[in-house]
N, C-alpha and C positions, 0 to 999 in steps of 0.2 A: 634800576636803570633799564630802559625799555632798548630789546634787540634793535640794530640795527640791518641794512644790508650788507655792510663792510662785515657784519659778524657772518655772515651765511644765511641769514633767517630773512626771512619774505615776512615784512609787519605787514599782514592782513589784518580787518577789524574779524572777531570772530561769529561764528554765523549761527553758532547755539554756542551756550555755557558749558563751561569744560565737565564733560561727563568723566570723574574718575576710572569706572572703571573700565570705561573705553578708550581711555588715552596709553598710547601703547610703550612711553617708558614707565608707568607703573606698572602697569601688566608683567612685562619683562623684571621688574623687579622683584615683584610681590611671588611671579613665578620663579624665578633664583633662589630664594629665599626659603621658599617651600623646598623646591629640591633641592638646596645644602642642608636644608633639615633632617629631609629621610634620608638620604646619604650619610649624613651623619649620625644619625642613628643606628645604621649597619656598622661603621668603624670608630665610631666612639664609643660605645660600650665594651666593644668586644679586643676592640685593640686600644683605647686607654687615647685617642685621637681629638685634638678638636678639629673643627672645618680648615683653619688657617696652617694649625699643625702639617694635616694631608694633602690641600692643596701643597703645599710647601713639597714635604716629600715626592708629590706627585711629578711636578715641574722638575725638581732633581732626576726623578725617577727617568725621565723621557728626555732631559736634555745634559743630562751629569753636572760634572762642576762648573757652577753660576757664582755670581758676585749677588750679596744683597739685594742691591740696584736692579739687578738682571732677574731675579726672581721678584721682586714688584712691579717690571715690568708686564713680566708674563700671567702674575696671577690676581693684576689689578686692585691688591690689597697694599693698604698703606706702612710705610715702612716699621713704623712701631709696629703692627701689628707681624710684621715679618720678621723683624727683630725680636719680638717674642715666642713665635713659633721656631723659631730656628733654635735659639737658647735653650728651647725645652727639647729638641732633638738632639741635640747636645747634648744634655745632661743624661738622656735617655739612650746615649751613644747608638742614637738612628741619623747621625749627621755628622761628621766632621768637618770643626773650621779650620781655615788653615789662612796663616797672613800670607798675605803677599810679599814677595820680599821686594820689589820696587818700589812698592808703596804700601809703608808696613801700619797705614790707618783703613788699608783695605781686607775684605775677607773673602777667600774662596771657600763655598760651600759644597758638600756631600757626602752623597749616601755611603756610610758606612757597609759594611757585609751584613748584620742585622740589619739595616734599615734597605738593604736591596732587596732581604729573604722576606721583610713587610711590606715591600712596596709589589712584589711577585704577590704576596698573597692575599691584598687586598683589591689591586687593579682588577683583575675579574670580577671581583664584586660591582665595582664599580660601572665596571662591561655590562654585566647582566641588570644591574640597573639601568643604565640605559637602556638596552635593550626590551627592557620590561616599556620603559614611558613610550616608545616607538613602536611598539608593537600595533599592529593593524593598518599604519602607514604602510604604502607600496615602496618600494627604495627609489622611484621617482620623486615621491614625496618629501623623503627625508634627505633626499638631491639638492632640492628645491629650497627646502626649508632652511640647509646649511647654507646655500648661496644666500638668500635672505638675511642669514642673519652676519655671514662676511659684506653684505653690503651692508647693512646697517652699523656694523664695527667701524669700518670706513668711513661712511658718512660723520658719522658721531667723532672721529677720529678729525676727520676735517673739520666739522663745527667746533672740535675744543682746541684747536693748534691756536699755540699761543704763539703774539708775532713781538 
Protein backbone atom coordinates (compact mmCIF):
# COMPACT_ATOMS: atom_id res chain seq x y z
CA UNK A 1 0.00 0.00 0.00
CA UNK A 2 1.64 3.26 -1.17
CA UNK A 3 1.97 6.22 1.75
CA UNK A 4 -0.17 8.67 1.45
CA UNK A 5 -0.32 12.41 2.66
CA UNK A 6 -3.03 11.80 5.38
CA UNK A 7 -0.20 9.20 6.64
CA UNK A 8 2.55 12.06 7.23
CA UNK A 9 4.83 11.12 4.13
CA UNK A 10 5.25 13.56 1.11
CA UNK A 11 5.00 10.80 -2.12
CA UNK A 12 7.71 12.22 -4.07
CA UNK A 13 8.86 10.13 -7.09
CA UNK A 14 12.54 9.31 -6.04
CA UNK A 15 15.49 10.93 -7.47
CA UNK A 16 18.17 8.00 -7.22
CA UNK A 17 17.56 4.23 -6.03
CA UNK A 18 17.44 3.71 -2.51
CA UNK A 19 20.98 3.43 -1.39
CA UNK A 20 20.88 1.09 1.69
CA UNK A 21 23.40 2.10 3.44
CA UNK A 22 22.55 5.70 3.25
CA UNK A 23 19.09 5.40 4.28
CA UNK A 24 19.12 6.53 7.62
CA UNK A 25 16.45 4.08 9.42
CA UNK A 26 18.77 1.26 8.61
CA UNK A 27 21.74 2.95 9.70
CA UNK A 28 20.00 3.62 13.00
CA UNK A 29 19.25 0.10 13.21
CA UNK A 30 22.06 -1.77 12.03
CA UNK A 31 23.76 0.68 14.53
CA UNK A 32 21.56 -0.40 17.69
CA UNK A 33 22.13 -3.52 16.98
CA UNK A 34 25.78 -3.45 17.05
CA UNK A 35 25.76 -1.61 20.25
CA UNK A 36 23.31 -4.04 22.12
CA UNK A 37 25.85 -6.47 20.96
CA UNK A 38 28.93 -5.18 22.72
CA UNK A 39 26.88 -4.01 25.66
CA UNK A 40 25.90 -7.12 25.80
CA UNK A 41 28.72 -8.70 25.80
CA UNK A 42 30.20 -6.86 28.87
CA UNK A 43 26.83 -8.12 30.98
CA UNK A 44 25.96 -11.11 29.60
CA UNK A 45 28.78 -13.21 30.23
CA UNK A 46 29.67 -11.84 33.29
CA UNK A 47 26.35 -11.26 34.90
CA UNK A 48 24.52 -14.26 33.17
CA UNK A 49 22.10 -11.16 31.26
CA UNK A 50 20.41 -11.10 27.96
CA UNK A 51 19.95 -7.66 26.24
CA UNK A 52 15.90 -7.86 26.97
CA UNK A 53 16.78 -9.18 30.39
CA UNK A 54 18.99 -5.72 31.35
CA UNK A 55 17.17 -3.49 29.47
CA UNK A 56 14.36 -4.66 31.60
CA UNK A 57 16.21 -4.26 34.95
CA UNK A 58 17.46 -1.05 33.63
CA UNK A 59 14.13 0.75 33.12
CA UNK A 60 13.16 -0.73 36.71
CA UNK A 61 16.35 0.37 37.84
CA UNK A 62 15.68 4.33 36.97
CA UNK A 63 12.05 4.41 37.17
CA UNK A 64 11.06 1.50 40.09
CA UNK A 65 7.91 -0.30 40.03
CA UNK A 66 6.29 -0.42 36.45
CA UNK A 67 3.49 -2.55 35.05
CA UNK A 68 4.38 -4.83 32.04
CA UNK A 69 2.72 -2.46 29.71
CA UNK A 70 4.86 0.41 31.10
CA UNK A 71 8.12 -1.26 30.71
CA UNK A 72 7.33 -1.93 26.87
CA UNK A 73 6.61 1.18 26.62
CA UNK A 74 9.75 2.48 27.69
CA UNK A 75 12.14 -0.05 26.34
CA UNK A 76 10.24 -0.52 22.88
CA UNK A 77 10.47 -4.23 23.07
CA UNK A 78 7.61 -6.34 22.51
CA UNK A 79 5.52 -7.84 25.13
CA UNK A 80 6.50 -11.49 24.89
CA UNK A 81 9.72 -10.50 24.79
CA UNK A 82 9.20 -8.63 28.23
CA UNK A 83 7.21 -11.18 29.54
CA UNK A 84 10.08 -13.28 29.09
CA UNK A 85 12.74 -11.32 30.55
CA UNK A 86 11.00 -10.32 33.44
CA UNK A 87 10.11 -14.31 34.26
CA UNK A 88 13.64 -14.92 34.09
CA UNK A 89 14.22 -12.11 36.74
CA UNK A 90 11.98 -13.77 38.68
CA UNK A 91 13.20 -16.71 38.87
CA UNK A 92 16.53 -15.32 39.41
CA UNK A 93 14.89 -13.15 42.21
CA UNK A 94 16.56 -9.91 40.41
CA UNK A 95 12.55 -8.88 40.08
CA UNK A 96 9.66 -9.18 41.96
CA UNK A 97 6.05 -9.47 40.62
CA UNK A 98 3.43 -8.43 42.59
CA UNK A 99 -0.64 -8.44 41.51
CA UNK A 100 -2.32 -5.90 41.72
CA UNK A 101 -5.01 -6.10 43.90
CA UNK A 102 -7.63 -3.85 41.78
CA UNK A 103 -6.94 -5.66 39.04
CA UNK A 104 -5.58 -9.05 40.04
CA UNK A 105 -4.86 -9.87 35.78
CA UNK A 106 -2.34 -7.04 36.37
CA UNK A 107 1.42 -7.12 37.58
CA UNK A 108 3.66 -4.58 39.21
CA UNK A 109 7.20 -5.10 38.66
CA UNK A 110 10.72 -4.76 40.76
CA UNK A 111 13.89 -4.77 41.42
CA UNK A 112 14.48 -6.89 44.25
CA UNK A 113 17.54 -5.94 46.83
CA UNK A 114 19.86 -8.38 44.66
CA UNK A 115 18.67 -6.94 41.49
CA UNK A 116 19.15 -3.10 42.86
CA UNK A 117 22.92 -4.36 44.19
CA UNK A 118 23.13 -5.63 39.91
CA UNK A 119 21.64 -2.87 38.47
CA UNK A 120 24.44 -0.48 40.87
CA UNK A 121 26.99 -2.71 39.43
CA UNK A 122 26.45 -2.78 36.13
CA UNK A 123 25.08 0.82 35.15
CA UNK A 124 28.70 2.17 35.16
CA UNK A 125 29.53 -0.27 32.94
CA UNK A 126 27.17 0.74 30.83
CA UNK A 127 28.24 4.71 31.54
CA UNK A 128 31.67 3.94 30.46
CA UNK A 129 30.46 2.40 27.43
CA UNK A 130 28.88 5.06 26.49
CA UNK A 131 31.24 7.14 27.32
CA UNK A 132 33.87 5.31 25.50
CA UNK A 133 31.51 5.56 21.84
CA UNK A 134 31.40 9.52 22.49
CA UNK A 135 34.63 10.00 23.23
CA UNK A 136 36.23 12.90 20.81
CA UNK A 137 32.83 14.47 20.50
CA UNK A 138 32.84 18.10 22.06
CA UNK A 139 29.66 18.04 24.64
CA UNK A 140 28.24 20.51 21.97
CA UNK A 141 28.14 17.77 19.92
CA UNK A 142 26.60 15.13 21.83
CA UNK A 143 24.13 18.23 22.73
CA UNK A 144 23.31 18.18 19.41
CA UNK A 145 23.20 14.70 18.57
CA UNK A 146 20.62 14.03 21.60
CA UNK A 147 18.35 16.84 20.27
CA UNK A 148 18.58 15.03 16.87
CA UNK A 149 17.75 12.00 17.92
CA UNK A 150 14.54 13.38 20.39
CA UNK A 151 13.56 14.77 17.24
CA UNK A 152 13.59 11.97 15.33
CA UNK A 153 11.67 9.97 18.38
CA UNK A 154 9.09 12.52 17.75
CA UNK A 155 8.84 12.61 14.32
CA UNK A 156 8.68 8.67 13.92
CA UNK A 157 6.29 9.01 16.99
CA UNK A 158 3.93 11.16 14.71
CA UNK A 159 4.31 9.21 11.60
CA UNK A 160 3.33 5.82 13.53
CA UNK A 161 0.04 7.39 15.71
CA UNK A 162 -2.43 5.22 14.86
CA UNK A 163 -6.02 7.11 14.35
Amino acid sequence: MEPSPRDGLEVQPPEAPLALEEYVPFRISVLANRMTRAVAAVYGKRFRLSAPEWRTMAVLGRYGALSGNSVVERTAMDKVRVSRAAQELVVRRLVARTTVRSDRRSHTLELTAAGRRLFAEIAPLALAYEATLLAGLAPSEVAMFKRLLDHLEAKNAVLNQVE
